[in-house]
Predicted model as a PDB file, atoms N, CA, C, CB and O in Angstrom, pLDDT in the B-factor column:
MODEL        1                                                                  
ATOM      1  N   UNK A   1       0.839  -1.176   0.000  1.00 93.00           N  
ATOM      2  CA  UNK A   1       0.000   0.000   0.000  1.00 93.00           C  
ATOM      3  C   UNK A   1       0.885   1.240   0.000  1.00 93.00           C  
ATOM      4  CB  UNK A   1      -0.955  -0.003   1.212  1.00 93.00           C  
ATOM      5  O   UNK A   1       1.987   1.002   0.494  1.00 93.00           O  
ATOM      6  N   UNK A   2       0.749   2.278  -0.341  1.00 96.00           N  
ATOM      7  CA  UNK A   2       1.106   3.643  -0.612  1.00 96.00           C  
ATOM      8  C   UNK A   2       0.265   4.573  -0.020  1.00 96.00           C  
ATOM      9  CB  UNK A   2       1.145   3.905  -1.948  1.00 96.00           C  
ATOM     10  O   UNK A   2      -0.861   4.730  -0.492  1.00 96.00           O  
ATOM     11  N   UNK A   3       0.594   5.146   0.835  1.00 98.00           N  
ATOM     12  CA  UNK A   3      -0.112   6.214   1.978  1.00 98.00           C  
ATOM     13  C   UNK A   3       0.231   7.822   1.668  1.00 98.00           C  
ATOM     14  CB  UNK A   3       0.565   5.852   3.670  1.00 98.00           C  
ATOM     15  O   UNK A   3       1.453   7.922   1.776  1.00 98.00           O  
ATOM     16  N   UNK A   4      -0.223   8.840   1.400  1.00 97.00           N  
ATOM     17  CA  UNK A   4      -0.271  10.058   1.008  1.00 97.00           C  
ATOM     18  C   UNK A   4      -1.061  10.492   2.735  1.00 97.00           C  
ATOM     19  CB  UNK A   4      -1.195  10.287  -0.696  1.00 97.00           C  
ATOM     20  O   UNK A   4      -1.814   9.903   3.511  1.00 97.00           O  
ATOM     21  N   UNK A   5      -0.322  11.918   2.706  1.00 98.00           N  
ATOM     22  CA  UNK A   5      -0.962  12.719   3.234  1.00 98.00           C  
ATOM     23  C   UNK A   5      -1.110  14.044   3.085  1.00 98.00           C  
ATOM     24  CB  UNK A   5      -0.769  12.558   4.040  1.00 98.00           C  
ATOM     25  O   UNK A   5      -0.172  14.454   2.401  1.00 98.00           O  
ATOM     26  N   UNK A   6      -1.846  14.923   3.399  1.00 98.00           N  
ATOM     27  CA  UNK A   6      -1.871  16.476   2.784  1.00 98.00           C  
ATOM     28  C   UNK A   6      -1.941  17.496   4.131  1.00 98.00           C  
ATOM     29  CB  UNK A   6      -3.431  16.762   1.658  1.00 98.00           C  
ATOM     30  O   UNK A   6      -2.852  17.783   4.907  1.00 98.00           O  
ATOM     31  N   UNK A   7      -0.527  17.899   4.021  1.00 97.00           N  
ATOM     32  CA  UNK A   7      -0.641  18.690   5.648  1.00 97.00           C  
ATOM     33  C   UNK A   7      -1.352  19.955   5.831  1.00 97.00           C  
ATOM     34  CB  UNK A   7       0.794  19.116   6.231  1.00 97.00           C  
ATOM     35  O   UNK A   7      -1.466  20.554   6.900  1.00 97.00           O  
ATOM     36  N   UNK A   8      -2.106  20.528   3.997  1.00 97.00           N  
ATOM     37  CA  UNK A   8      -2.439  21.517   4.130  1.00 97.00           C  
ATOM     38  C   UNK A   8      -4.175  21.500   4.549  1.00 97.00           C  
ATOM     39  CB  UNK A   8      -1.933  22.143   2.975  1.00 97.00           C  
ATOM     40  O   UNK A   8      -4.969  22.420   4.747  1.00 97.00           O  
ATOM     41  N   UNK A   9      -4.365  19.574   4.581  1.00 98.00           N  
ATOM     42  CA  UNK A   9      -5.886  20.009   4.827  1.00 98.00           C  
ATOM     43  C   UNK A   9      -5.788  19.143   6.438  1.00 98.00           C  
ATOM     44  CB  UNK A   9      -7.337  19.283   3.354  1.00 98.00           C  
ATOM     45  O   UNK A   9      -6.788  18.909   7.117  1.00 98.00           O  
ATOM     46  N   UNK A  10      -4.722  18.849   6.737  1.00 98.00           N  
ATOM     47  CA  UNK A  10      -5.155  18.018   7.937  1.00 98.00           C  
ATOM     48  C   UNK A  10      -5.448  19.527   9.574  1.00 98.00           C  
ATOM     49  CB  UNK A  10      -3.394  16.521   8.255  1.00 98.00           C  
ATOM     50  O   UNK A  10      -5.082  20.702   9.570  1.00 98.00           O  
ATOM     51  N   UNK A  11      -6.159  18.795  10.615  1.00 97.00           N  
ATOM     52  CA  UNK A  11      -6.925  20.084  10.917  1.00 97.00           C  
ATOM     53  C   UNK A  11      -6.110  19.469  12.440  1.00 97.00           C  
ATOM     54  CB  UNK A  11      -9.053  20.324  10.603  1.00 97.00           C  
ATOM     55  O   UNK A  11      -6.669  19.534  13.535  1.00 97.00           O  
ATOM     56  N   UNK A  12      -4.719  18.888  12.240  1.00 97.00           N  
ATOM     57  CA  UNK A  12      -4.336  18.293  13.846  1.00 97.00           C  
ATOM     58  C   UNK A  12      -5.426  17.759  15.164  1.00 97.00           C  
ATOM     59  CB  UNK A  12      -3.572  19.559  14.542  1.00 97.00           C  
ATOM     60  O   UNK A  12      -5.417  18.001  16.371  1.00 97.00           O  
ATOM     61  N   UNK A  13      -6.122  17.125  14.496  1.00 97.00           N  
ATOM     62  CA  UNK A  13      -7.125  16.056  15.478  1.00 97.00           C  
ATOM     63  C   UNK A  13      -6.652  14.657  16.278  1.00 97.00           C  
ATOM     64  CB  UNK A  13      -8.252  15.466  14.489  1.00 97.00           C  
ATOM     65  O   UNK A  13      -7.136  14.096  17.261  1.00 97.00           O  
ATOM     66  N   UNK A  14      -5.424  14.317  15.380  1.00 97.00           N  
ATOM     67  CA  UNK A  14      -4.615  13.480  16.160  1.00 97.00           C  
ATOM     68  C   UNK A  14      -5.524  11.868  15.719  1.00 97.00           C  
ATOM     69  CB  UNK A  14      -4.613  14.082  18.044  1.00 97.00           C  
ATOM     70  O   UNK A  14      -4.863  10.838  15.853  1.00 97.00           O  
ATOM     71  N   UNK A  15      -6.364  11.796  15.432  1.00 97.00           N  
ATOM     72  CA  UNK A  15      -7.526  10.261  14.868  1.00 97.00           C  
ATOM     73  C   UNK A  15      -6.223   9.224  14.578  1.00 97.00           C  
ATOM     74  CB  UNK A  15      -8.810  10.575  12.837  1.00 97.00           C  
ATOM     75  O   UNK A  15      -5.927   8.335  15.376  1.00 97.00           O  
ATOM     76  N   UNK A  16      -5.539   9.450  13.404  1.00 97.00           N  
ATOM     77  CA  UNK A  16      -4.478   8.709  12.767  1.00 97.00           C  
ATOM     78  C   UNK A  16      -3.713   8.329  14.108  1.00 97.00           C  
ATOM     79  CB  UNK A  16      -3.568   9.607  11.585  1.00 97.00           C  
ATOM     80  O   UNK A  16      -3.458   7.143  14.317  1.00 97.00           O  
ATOM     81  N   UNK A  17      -3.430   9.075  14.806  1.00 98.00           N  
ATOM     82  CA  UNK A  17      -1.875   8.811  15.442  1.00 98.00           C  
ATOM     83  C   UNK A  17      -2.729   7.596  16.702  1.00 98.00           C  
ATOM     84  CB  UNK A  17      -0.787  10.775  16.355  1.00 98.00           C  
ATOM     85  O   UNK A  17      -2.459   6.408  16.877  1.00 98.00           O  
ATOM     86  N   UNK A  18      -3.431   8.162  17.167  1.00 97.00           N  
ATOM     87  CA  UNK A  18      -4.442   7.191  18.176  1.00 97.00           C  
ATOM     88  C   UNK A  18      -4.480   5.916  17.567  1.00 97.00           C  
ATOM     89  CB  UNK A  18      -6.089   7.711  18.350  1.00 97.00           C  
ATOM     90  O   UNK A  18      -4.182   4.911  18.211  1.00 97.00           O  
ATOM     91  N   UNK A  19      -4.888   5.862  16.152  1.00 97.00           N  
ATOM     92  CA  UNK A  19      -5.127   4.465  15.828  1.00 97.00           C  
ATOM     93  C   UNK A  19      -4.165   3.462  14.639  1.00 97.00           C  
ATOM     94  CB  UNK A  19      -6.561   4.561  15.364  1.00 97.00           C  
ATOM     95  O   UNK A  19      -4.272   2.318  14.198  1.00 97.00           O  
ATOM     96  N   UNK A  20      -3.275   4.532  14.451  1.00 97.00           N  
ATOM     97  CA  UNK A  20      -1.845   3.586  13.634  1.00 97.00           C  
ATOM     98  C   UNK A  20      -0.875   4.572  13.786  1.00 97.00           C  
ATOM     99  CB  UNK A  20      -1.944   3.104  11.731  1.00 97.00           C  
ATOM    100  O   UNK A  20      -0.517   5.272  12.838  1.00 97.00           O  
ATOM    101  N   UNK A  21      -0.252   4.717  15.343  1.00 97.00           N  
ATOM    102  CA  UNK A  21       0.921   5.392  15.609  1.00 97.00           C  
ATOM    103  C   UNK A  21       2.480   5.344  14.947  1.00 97.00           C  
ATOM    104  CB  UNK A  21       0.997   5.108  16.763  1.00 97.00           C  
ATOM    105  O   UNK A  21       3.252   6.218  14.553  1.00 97.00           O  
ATOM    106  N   UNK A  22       2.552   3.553  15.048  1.00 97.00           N  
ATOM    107  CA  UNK A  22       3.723   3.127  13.935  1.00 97.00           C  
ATOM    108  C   UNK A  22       3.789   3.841  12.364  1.00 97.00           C  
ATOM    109  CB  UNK A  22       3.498   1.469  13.648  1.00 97.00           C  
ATOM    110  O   UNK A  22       4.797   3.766  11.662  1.00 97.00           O  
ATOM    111  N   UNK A  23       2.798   4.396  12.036  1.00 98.00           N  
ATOM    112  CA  UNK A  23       2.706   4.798  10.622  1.00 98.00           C  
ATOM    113  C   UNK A  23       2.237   6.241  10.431  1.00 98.00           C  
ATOM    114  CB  UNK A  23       1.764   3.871   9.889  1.00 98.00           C  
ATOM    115  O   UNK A  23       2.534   6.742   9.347  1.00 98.00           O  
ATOM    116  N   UNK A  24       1.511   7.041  11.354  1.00 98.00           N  
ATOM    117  CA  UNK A  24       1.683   8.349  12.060  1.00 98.00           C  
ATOM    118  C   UNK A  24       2.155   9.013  13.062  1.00 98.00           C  
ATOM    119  CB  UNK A  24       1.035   8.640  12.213  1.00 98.00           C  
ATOM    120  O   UNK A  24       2.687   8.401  13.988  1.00 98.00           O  
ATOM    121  N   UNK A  25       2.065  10.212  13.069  1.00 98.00           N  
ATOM    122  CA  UNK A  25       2.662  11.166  14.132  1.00 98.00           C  
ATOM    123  C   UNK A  25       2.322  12.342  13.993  1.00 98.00           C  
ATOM    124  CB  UNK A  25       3.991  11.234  14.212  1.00 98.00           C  
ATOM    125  O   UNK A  25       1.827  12.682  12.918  1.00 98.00           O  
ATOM    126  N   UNK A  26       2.498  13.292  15.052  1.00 98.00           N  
ATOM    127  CA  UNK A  26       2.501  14.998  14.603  1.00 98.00           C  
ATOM    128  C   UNK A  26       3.587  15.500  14.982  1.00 98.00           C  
ATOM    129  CB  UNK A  26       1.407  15.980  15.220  1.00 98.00           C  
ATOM    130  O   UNK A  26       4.398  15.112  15.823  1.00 98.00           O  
ATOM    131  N   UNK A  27       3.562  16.652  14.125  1.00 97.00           N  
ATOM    132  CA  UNK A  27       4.323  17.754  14.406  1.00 97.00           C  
ATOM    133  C   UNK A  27       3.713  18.437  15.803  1.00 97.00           C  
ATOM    134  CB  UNK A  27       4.300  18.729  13.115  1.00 97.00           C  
ATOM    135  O   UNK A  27       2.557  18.836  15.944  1.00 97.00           O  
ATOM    136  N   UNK A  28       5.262  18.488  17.251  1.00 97.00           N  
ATOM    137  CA  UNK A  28       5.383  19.239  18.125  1.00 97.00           C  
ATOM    138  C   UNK A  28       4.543  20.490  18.561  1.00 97.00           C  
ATOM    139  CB  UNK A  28       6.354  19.447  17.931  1.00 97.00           C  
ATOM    140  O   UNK A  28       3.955  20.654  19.629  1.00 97.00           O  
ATOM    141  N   UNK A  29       4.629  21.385  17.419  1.00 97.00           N  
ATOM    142  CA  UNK A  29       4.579  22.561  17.521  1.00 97.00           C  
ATOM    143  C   UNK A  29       3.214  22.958  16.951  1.00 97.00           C  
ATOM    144  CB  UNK A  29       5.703  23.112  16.962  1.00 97.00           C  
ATOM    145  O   UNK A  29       2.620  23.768  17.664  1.00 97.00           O  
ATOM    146  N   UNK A  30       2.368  22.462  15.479  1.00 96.00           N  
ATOM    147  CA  UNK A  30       1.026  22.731  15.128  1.00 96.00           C  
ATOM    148  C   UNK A  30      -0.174  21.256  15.390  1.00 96.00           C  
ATOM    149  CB  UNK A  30       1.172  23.230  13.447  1.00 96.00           C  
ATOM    150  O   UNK A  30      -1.392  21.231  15.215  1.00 96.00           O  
ATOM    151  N   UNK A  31       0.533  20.427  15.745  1.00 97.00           N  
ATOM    152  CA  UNK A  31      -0.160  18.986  15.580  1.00 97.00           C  
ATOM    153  C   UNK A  31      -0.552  18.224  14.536  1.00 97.00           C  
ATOM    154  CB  UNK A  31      -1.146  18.965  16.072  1.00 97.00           C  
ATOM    155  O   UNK A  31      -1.301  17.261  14.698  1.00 97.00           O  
ATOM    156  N   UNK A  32      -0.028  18.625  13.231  1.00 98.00           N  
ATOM    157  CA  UNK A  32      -0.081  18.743  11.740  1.00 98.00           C  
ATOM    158  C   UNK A  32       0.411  17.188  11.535  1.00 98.00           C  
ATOM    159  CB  UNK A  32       0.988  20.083  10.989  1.00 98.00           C  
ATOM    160  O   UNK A  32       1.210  16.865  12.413  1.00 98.00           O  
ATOM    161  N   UNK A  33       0.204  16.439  10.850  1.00 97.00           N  
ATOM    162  CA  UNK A  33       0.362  15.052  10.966  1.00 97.00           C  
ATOM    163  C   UNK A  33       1.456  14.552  10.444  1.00 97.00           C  
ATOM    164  CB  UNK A  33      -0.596  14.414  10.477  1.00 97.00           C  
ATOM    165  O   UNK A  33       1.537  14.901   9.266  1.00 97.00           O  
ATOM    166  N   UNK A  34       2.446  13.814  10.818  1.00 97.00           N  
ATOM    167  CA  UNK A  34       3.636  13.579   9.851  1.00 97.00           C  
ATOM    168  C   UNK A  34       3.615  12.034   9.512  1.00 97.00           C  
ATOM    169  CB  UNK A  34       5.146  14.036  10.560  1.00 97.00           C  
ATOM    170  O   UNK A  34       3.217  11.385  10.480  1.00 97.00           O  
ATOM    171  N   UNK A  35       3.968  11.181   8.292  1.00 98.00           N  
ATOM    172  CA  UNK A  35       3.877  10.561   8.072  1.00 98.00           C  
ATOM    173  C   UNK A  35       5.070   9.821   7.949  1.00 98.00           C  
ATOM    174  CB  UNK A  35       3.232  10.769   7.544  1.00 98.00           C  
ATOM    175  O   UNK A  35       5.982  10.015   7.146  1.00 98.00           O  
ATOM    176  N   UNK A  36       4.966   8.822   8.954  1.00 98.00           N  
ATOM    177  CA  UNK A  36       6.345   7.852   9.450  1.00 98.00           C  
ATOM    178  C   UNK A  36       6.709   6.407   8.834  1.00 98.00           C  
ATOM    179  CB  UNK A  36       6.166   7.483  11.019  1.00 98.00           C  
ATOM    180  O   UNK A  36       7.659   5.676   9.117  1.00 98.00           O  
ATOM    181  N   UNK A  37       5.863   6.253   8.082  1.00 97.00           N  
ATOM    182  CA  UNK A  37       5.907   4.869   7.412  1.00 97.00           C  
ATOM    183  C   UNK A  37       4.993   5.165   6.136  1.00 97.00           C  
ATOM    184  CB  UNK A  37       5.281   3.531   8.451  1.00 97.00           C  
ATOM    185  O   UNK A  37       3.787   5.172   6.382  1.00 97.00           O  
ATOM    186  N   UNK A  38       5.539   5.527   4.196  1.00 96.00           N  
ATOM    187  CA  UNK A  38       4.163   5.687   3.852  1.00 96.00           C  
ATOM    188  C   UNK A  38       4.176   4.535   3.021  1.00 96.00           C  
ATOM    189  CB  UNK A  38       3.683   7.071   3.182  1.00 96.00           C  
ATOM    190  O   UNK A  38       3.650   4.653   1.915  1.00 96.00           O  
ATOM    191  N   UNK A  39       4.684   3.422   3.345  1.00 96.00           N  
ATOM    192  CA  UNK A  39       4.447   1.921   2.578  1.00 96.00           C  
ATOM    193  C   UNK A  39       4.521   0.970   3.740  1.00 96.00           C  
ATOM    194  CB  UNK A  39       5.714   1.456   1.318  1.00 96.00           C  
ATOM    195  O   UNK A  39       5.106  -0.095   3.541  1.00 96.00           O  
ATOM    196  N   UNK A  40       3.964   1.228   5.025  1.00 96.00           N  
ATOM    197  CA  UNK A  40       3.679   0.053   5.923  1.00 96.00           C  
ATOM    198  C   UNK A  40       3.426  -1.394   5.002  1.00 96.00           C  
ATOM    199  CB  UNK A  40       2.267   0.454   6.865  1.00 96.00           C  
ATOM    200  O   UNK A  40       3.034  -1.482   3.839  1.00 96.00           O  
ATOM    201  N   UNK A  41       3.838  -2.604   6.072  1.00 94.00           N  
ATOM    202  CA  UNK A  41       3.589  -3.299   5.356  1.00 94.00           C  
ATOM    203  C   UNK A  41       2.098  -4.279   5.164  1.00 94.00           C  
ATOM    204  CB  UNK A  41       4.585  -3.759   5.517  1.00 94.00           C  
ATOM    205  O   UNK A  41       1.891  -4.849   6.235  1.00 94.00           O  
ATOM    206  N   UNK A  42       1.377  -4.513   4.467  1.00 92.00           N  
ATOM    207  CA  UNK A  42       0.041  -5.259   4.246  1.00 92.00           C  
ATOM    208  C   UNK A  42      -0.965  -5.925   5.188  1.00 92.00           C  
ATOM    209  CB  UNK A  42       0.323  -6.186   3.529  1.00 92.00           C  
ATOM    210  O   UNK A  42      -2.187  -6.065   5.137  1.00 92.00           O  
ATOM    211  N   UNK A  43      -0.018  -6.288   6.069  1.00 95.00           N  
ATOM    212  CA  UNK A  43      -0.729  -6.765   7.826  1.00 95.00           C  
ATOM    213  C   UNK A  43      -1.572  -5.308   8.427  1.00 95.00           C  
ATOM    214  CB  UNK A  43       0.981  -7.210   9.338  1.00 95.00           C  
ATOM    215  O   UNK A  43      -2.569  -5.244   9.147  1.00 95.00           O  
ATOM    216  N   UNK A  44      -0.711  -4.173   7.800  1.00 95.00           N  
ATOM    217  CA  UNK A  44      -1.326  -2.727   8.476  1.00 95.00           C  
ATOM    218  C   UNK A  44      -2.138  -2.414   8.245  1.00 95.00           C  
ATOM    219  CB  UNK A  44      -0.918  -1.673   8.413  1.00 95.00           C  
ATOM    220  O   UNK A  44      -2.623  -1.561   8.988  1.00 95.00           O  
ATOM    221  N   UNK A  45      -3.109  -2.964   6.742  1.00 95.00           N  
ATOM    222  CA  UNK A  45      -3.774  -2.143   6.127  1.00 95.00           C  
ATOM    223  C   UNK A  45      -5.240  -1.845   7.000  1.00 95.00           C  
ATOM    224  CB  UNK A  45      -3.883  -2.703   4.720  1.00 95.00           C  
ATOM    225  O   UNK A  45      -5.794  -0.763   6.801  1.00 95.00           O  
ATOM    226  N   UNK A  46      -5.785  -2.718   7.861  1.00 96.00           N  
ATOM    227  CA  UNK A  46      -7.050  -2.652   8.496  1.00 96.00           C  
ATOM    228  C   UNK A  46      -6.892  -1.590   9.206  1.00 96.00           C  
ATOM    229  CB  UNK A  46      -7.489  -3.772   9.261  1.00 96.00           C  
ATOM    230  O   UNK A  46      -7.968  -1.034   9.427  1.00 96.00           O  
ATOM    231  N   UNK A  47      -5.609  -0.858   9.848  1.00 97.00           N  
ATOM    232  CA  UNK A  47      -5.509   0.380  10.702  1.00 97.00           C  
ATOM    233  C   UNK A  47      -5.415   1.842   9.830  1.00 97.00           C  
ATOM    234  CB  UNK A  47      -4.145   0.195  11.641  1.00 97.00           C  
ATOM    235  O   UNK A  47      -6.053   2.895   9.823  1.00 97.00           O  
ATOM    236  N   UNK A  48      -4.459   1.388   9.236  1.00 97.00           N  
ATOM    237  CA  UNK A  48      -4.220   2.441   8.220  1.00 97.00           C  
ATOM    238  C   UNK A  48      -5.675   3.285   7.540  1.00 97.00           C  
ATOM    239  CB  UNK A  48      -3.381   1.626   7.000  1.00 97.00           C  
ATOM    240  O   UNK A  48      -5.732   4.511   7.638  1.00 97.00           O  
ATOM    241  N   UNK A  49      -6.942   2.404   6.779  1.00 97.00           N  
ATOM    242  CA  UNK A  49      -7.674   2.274   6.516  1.00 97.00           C  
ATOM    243  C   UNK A  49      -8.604   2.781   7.623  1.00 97.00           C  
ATOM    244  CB  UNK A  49      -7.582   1.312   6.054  1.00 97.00           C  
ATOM    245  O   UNK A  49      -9.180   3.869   7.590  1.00 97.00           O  
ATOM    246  N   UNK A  50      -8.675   2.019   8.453  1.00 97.00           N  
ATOM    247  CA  UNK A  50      -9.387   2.571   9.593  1.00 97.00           C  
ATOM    248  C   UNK A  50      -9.091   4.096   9.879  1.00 97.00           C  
ATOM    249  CB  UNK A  50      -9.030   1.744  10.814  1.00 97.00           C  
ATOM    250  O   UNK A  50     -10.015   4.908   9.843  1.00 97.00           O  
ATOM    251  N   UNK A  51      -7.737   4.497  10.177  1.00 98.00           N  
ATOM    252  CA  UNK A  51      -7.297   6.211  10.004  1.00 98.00           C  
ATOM    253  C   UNK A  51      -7.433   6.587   9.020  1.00 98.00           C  
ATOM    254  CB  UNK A  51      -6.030   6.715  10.205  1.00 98.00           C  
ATOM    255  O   UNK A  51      -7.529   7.746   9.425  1.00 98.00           O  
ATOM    256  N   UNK A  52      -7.598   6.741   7.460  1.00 98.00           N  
ATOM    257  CA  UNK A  52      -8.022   7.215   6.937  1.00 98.00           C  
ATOM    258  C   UNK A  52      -9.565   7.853   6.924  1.00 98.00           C  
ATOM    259  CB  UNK A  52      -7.620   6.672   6.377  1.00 98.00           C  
ATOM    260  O   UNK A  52      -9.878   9.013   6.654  1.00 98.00           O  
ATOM    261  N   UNK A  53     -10.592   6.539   7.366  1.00 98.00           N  
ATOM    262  CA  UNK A  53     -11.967   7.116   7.802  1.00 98.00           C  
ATOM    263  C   UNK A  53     -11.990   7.586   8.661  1.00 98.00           C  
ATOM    264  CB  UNK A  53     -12.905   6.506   7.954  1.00 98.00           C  
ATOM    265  O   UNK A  53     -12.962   8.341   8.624  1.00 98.00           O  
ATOM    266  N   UNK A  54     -11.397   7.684   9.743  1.00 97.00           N  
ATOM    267  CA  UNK A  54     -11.315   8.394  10.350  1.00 97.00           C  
ATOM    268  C   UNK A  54     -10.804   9.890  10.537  1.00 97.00           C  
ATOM    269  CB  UNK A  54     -11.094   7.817  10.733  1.00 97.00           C  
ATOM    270  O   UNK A  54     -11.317  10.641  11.366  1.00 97.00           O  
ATOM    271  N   UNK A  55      -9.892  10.218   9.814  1.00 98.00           N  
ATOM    272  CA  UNK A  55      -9.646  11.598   9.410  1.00 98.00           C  
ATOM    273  C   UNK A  55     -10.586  12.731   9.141  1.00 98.00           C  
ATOM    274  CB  UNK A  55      -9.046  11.510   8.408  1.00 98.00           C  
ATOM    275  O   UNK A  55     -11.000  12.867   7.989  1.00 98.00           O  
ATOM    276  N   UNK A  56     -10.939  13.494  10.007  1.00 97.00           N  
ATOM    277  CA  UNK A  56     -11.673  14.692   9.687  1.00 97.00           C  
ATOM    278  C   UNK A  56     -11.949  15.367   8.722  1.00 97.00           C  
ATOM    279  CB  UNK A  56     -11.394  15.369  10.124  1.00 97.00           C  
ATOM    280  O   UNK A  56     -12.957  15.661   8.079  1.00 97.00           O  
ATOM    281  N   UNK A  57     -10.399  15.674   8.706  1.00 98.00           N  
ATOM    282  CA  UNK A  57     -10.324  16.211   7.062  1.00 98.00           C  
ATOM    283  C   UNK A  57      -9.959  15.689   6.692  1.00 98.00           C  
ATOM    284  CB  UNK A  57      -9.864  17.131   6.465  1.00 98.00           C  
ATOM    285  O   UNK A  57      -8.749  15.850   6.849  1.00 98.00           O  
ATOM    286  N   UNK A  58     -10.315  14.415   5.747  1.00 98.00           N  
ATOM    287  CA  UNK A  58      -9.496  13.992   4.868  1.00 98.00           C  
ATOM    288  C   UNK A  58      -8.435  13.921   4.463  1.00 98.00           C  
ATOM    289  CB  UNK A  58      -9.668  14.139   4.360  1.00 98.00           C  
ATOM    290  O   UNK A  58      -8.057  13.562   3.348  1.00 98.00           O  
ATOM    291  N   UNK A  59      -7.707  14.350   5.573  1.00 98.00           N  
ATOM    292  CA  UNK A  59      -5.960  14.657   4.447  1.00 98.00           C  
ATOM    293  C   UNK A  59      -5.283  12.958   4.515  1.00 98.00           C  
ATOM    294  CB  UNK A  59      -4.230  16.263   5.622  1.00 98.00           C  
ATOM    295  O   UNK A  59      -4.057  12.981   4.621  1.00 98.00           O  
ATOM    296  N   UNK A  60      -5.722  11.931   4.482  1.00 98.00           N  
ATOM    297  CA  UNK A  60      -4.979  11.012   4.285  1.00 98.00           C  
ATOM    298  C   UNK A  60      -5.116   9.794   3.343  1.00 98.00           C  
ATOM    299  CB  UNK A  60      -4.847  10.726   5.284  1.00 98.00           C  
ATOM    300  O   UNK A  60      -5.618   8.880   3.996  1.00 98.00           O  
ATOM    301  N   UNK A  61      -4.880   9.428   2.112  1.00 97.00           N  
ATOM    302  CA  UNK A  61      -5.143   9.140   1.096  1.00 97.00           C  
ATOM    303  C   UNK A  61      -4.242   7.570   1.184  1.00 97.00           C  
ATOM    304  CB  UNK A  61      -4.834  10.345   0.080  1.00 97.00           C  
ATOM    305  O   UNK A  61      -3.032   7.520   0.964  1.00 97.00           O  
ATOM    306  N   UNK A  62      -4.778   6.787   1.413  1.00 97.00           N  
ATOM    307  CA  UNK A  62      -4.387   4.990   1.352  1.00 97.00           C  
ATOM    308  C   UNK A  62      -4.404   4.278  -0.205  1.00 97.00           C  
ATOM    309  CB  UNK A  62      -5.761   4.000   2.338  1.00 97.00           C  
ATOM    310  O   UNK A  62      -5.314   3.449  -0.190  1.00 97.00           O  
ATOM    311  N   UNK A  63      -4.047   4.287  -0.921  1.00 94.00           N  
ATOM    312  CA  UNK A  63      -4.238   3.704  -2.306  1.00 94.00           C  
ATOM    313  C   UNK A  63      -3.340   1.845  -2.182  1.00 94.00           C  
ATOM    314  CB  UNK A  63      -3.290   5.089  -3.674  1.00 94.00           C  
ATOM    315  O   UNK A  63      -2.234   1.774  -1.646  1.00 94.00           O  
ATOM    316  N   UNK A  64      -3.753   1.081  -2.518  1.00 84.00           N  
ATOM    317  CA  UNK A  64      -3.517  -0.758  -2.597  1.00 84.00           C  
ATOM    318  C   UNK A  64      -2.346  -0.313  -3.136  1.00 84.00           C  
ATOM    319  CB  UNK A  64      -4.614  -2.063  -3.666  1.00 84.00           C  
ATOM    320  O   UNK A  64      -2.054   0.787  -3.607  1.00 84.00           O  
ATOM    321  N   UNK A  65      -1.351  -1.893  -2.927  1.00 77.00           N  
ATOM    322  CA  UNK A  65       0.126  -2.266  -3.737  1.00 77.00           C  
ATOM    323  C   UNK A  65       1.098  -1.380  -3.117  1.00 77.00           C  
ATOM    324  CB  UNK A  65       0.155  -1.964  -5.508  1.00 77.00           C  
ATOM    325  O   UNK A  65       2.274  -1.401  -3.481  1.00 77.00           O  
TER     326      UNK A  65                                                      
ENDMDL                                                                          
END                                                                             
C-alpha cells in the first residue's frame, strides 16, 4: 500500500496517530500530521484504513500495492 498525506488540509485532530501510531505522528509545535511509514507493510492495512476514515479532514489518502 502507498499512503499520502496532505498537511495543508489536515486540521491536527490526532484520529491517525491514536489508531496507527507506527505509521503516524505529529508535528510538536502545530499537531499537523507527519507521516512515518508511507508503505507500511500489508498486515497494516485494516488500521491504516481505519485512520483514513477516520480523518476529519481527509488529508490522508491509502491507495492498494
Amino acid at each position: 500500500m502507498k499512503i499520502t498525506v496532505d498537511e495543508d488540509r489536515c486540521c491536527g485532530a490526532g484520529q491517525c496517530v491514536m489508531t496507527a501510531p507506527d505509521v503516524f505522528d505529529q508535528r510538536d509545535e502545530d499537531g499537523i500530521v507527519v507521516l512515518l511509514d508511507p508503505s507500511p507493510p500489508d498486515d497494516r492495512l485494516v488500521v491504516v484504513r481505519n485512520a483514513e476514515a477516520m480523518c476529519p479532514a481527509a488529508a490522508i489518502t491509502v491507495e492498494p500495492g
